[in-house]
C-alpha positions as CSV (number, residue, x, y, z in Angstrom):
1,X,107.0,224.0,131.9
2,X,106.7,223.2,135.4
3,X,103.6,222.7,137.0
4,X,102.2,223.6,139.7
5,X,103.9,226.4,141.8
6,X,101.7,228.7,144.1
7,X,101.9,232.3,142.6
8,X,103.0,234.6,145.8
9,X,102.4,237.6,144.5
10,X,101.1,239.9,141.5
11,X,103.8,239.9,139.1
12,X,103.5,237.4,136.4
13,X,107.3,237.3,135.6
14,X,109.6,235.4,138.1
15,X,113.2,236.6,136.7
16,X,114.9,237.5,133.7
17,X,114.2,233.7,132.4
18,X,111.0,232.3,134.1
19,X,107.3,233.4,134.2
20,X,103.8,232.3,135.5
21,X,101.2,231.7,133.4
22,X,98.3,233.7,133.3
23,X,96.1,230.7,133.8
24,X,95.0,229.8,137.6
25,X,94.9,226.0,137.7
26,X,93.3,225.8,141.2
27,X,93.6,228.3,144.5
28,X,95.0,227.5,147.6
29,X,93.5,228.5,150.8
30,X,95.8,229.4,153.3
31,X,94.4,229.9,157.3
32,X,95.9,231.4,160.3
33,X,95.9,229.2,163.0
34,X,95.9,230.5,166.7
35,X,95.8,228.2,170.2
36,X,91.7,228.5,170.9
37,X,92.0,230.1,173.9
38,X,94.8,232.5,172.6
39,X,93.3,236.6,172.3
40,X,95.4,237.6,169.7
41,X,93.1,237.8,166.1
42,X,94.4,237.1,162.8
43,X,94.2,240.1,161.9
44,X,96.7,241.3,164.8
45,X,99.7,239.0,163.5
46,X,101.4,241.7,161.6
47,X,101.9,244.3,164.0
48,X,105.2,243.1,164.8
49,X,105.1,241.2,168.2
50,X,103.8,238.0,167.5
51,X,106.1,234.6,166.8
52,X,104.4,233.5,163.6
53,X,105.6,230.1,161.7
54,X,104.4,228.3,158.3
55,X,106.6,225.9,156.1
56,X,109.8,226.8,155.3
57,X,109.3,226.8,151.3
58,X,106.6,229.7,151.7
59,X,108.0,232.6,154.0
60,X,108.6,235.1,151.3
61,X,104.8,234.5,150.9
62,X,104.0,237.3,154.1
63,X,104.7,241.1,154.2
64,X,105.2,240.1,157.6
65,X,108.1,238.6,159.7
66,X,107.6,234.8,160.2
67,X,110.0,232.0,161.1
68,X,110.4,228.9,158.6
69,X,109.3,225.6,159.8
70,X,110.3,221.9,158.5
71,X,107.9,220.7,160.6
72,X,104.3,221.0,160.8
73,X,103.5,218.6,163.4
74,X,106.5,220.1,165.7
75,X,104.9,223.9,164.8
76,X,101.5,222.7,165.8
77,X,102.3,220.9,169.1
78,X,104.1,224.5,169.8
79,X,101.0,226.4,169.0
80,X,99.1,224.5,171.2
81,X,101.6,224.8,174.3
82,X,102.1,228.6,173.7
83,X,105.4,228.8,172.0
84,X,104.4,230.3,169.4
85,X,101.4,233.0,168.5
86,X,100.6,231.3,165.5
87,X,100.9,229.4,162.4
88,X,100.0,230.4,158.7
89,X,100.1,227.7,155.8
90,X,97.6,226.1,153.3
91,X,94.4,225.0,154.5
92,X,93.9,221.2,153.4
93,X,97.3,220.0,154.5
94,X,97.3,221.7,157.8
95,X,93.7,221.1,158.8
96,X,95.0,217.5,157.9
97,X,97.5,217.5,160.1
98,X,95.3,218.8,162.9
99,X,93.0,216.2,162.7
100,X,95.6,213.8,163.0
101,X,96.9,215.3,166.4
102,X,93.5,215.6,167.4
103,X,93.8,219.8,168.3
104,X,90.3,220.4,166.2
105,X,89.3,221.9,169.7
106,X,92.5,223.2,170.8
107,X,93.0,225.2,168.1
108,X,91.1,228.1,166.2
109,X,91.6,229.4,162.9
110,X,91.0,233.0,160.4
111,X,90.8,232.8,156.5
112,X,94.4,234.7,155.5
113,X,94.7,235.0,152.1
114,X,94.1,232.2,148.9
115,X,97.0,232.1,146.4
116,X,96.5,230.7,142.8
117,X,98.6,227.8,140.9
118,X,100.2,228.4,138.1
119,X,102.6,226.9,135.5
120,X,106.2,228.4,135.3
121,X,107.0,229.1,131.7
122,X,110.1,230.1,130.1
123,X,110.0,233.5,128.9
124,X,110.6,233.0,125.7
125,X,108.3,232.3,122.2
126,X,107.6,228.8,123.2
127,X,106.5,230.2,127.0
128,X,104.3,233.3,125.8
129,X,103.0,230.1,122.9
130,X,102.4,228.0,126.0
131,X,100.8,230.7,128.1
132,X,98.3,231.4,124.9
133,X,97.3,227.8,124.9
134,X,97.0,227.7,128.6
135,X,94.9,230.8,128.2
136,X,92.2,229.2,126.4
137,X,92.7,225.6,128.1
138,X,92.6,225.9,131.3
139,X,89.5,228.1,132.2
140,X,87.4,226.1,130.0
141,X,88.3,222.9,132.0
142,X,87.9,224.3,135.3
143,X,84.0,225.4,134.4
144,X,83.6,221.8,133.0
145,X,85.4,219.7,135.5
146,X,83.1,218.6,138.8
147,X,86.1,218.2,140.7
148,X,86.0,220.4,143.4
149,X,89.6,221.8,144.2
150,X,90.1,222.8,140.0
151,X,86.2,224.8,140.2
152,X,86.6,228.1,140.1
153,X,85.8,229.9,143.5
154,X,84.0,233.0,144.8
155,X,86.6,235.4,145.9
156,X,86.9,235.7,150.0
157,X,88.0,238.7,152.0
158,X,91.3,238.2,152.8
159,X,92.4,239.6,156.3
160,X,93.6,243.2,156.1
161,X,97.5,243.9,156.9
């Protein structure tokens, strides 16, 4: 079992050998970020135009063409000189990284879409064994837990594409 891995889509079976578990440990939020005084919207980042990055491990996350990053800092500092349209990763770690560059006012950001964390099990009997246990683990201790991240969360809009 490996845990965690951010679930990029619907189907719960990775390949011929690997699934995800039912069981959402925690969602990740992930934002569009746009320069502040940029006119293009969120929403307008699919149409096909627009130079869009986010981390290099995540670009089969959009149905949307985007350019792989190693570098968040280097992505952000081209946001904010207009090099790129925009950039599209998980919330905590790039709001983060903003704060650090101090571009809170330089830059402005749009909800996109929250993906869950799940385990990757083998798909075999000890996975689907696994996934039962998780089943009935995992929920209870996110409705008892007060940490924030593992509480379960109302669902958001995500941004139509």
């Amino acid at each position: 079992m490996h845990v965690p891995l951010l679930q990029s889509d619907d189907n719960l079976l990775i390949d011929e050998n690997l699934m995800y578990s039912e069981a959402s440990f925690f969602e990740v939020p992930f934002n569009v970020y746009m320069e502040a005084d940029s006119e293009i919207s969120g929403s307008d980042i699919w149409s096909g135009g627009e130079l869009i990055e986010t981390d290099a491990a995540h670009t089969h996350f959009f149905p949307f063409s985007v350019t792989g990053s190693h570098c968040m800092e280097c992505s952000l500092r081209k946001l904010v000189r207009g090099r790129i349209d925009a950039y599209i990763y998980a919330e905590v770690t790039t709001e983060r990284t903003i704060k650090k560059l101090d571009f809170g006012h330089k830059i402005r950001r749009e909800f996109y879409k929250t993906f869950p964390v799940k385990a990757v099990l083998p798909r075999n009997e000890c996975g689907e064994e696994l996934n039962r246990k998780l089943n009935s683990l995992v929920p209870a201790a996110r409705r008892a837990t007060t940490n924030p991240t593992f509480r379960a969360k109302p669902k958001t809009p995500e941004l139509s594409n």
